[in-house]
C-alpha atoms as a printed R data frame, in Angstrom:
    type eleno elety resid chain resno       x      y       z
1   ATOM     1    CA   UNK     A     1  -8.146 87.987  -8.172
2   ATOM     2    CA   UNK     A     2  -6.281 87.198 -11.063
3   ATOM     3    CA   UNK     A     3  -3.587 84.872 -11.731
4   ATOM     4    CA   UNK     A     4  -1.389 87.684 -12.455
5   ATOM     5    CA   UNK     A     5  -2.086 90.041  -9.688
6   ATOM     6    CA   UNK     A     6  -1.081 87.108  -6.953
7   ATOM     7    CA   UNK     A     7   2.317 86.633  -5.333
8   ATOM     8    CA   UNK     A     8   4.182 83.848  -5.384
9   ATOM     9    CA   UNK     A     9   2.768 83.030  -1.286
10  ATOM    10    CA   UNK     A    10  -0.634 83.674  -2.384
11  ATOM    11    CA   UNK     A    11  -0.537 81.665  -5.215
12  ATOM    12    CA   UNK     A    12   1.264 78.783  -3.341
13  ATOM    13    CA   UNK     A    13  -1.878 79.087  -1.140
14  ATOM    14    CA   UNK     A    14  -4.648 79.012  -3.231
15  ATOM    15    CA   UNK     A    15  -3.742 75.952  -4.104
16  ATOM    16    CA   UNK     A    16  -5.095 74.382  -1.171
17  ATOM    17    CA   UNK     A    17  -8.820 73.578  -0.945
18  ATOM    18    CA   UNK     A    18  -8.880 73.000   2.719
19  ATOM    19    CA   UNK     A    19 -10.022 74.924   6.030
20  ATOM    20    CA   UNK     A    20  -7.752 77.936   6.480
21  ATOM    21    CA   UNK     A    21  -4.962 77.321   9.405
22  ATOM    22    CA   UNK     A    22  -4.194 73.601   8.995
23  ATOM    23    CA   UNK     A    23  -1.079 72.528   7.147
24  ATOM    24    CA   UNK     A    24  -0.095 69.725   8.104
25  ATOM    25    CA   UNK     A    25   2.888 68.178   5.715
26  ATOM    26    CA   UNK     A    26   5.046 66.415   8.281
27  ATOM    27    CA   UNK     A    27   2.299 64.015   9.321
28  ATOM    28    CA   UNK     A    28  -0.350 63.436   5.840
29  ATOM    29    CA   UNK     A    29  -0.642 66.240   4.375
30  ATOM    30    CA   UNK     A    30  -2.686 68.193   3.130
31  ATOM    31    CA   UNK     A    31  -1.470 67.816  -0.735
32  ATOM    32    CA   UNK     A    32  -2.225 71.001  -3.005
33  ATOM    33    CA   UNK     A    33  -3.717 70.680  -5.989
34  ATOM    34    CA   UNK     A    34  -0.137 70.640  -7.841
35  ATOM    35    CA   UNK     A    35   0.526 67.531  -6.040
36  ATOM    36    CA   UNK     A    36  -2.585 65.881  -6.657
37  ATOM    37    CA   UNK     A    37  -2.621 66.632 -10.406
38  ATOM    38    CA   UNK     A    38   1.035 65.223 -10.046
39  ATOM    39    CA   UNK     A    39  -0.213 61.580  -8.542
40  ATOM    40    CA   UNK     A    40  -3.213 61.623 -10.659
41  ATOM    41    CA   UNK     A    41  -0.768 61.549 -13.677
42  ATOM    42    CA   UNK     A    42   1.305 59.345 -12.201
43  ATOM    43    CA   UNK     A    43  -1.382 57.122 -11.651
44  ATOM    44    CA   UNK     A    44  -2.979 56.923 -14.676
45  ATOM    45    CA   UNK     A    45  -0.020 56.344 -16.439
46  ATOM    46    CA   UNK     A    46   1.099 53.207 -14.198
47  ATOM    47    CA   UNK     A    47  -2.410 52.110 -14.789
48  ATOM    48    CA   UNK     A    48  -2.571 51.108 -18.080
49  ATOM    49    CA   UNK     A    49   0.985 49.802 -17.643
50  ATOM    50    CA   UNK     A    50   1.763 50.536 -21.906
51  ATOM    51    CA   UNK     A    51   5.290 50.175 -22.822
52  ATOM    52    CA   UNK     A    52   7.482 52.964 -21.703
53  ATOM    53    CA   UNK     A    53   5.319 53.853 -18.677
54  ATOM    54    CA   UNK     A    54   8.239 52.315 -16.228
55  ATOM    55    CA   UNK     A    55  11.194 54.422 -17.851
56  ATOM    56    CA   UNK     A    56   8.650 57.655 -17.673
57  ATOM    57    CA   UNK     A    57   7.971 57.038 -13.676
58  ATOM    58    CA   UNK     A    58  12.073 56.353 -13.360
59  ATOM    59    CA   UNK     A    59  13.021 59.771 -14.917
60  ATOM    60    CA   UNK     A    60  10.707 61.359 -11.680
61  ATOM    61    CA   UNK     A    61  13.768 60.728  -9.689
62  ATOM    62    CA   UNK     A    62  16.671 62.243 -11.539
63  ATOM    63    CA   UNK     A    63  14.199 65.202 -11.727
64  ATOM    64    CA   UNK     A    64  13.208 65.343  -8.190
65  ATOM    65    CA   UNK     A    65  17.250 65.312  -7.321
66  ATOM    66    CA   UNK     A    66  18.207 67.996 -10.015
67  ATOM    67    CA   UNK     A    67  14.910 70.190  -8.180
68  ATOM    68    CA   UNK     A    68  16.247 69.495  -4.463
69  ATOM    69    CA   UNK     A    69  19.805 70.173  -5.794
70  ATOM    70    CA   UNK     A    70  19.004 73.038  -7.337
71  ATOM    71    CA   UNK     A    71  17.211 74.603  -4.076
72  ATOM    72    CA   UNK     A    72  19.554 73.363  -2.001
73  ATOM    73    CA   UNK     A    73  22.734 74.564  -3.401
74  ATOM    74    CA   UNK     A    74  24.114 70.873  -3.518
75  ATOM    75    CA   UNK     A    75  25.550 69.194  -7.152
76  ATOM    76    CA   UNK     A    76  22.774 66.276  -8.087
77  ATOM    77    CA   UNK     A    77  25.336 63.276  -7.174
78  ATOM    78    CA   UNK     A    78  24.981 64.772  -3.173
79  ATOM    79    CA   UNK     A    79  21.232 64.487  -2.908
80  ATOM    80    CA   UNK     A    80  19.592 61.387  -2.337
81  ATOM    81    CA   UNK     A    81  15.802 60.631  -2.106
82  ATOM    82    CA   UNK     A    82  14.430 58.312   1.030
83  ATOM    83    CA   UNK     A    83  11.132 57.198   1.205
84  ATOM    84    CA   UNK     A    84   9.964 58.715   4.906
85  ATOM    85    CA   UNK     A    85  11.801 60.752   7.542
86  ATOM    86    CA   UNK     A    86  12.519 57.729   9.772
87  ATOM    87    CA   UNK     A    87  14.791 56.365   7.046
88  ATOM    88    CA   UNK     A    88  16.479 59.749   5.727
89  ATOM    89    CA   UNK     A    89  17.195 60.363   9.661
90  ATOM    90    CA   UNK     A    90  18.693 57.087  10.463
91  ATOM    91    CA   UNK     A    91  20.996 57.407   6.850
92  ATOM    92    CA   UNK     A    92  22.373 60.829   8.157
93  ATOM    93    CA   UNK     A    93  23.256 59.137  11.359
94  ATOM    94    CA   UNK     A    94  25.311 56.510   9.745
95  ATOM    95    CA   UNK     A    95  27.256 59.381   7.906
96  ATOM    96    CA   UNK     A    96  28.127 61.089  11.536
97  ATOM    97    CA   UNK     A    97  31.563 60.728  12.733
98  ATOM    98    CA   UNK     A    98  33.451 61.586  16.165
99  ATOM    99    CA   UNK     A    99  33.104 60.673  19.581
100 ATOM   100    CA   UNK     A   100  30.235 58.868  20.876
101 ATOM   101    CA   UNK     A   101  27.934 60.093  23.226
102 ATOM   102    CA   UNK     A   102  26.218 57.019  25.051
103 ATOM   103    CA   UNK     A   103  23.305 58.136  27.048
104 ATOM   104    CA   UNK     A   104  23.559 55.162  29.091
105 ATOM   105    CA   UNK     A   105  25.679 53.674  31.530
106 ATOM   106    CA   UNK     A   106  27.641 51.787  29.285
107 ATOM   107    CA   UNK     A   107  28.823 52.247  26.327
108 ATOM   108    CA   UNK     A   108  27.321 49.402  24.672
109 ATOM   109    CA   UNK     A   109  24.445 51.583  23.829
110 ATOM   110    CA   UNK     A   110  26.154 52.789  21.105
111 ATOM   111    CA   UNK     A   111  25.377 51.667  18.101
112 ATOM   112    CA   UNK     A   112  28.559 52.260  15.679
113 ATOM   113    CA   UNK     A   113  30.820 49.253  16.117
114 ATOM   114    CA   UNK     A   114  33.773 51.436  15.961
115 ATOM   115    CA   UNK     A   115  32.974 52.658  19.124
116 ATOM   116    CA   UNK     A   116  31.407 49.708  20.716
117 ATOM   117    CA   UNK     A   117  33.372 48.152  23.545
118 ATOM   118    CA   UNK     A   118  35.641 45.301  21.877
119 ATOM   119    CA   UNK     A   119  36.030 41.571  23.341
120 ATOM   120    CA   UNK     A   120  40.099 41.722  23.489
């Protein structure tokens, strides 16, 4: 088939090598060969460590925010980049507000101090 004649879903998949059926991104992968060629480049450039190579692996993240902006809708100053889910998750808790909602039988299992039973 040719480059042309794919859609955009087919071309997103051919660029996979692996077994049909197994995607797998929220645990290790697997990376398609976009991604790949991406790290490689990345890489290789940190690798020989020649002058410049720092500010050319800082500019990644100004362009991975104006991407994720863009496809989210959001301005650029309103995304921010975390390095794993456990992080990201525990960064949108701190920006939750309202009641709390202890699951235990006390209220000291809460974790925001506003809420937290106080020692007057």
């Amino acid at each position: 088939m040719l480059a042309s004649d794919m859609t955009a879903l087919e071309s997103y998949q051919a660029g996979f090598l692996e077994e049909p059926g197994f995607l797998n991104y929220g645990s290790y992968g697997p990376l398609s060969a976009a991604v790949v060629a991406e790290i490689d480049w990345q890489r290789e450039l940190l690798s020989r460590s020649r002058f410049g190579a720092t500010d050319a692996i800082a500019e990644q993240e100004g362009r991975a925010r104006a991407a994720l902006a863009t496809a989210l809708g959001f301005r650029t100053d309103q995304v921010v980049l975390q390095p794993n889910t456990s992080t990201a998750i525990m960064q949108a808790v701190f920006g939750i507000t309202g009641e709390c909602c202890s699951p235990g039988p006390s209220s000291r299992a809460c974790p925001s101090p506003r809420c937290a039973p106080s020692s007057r």
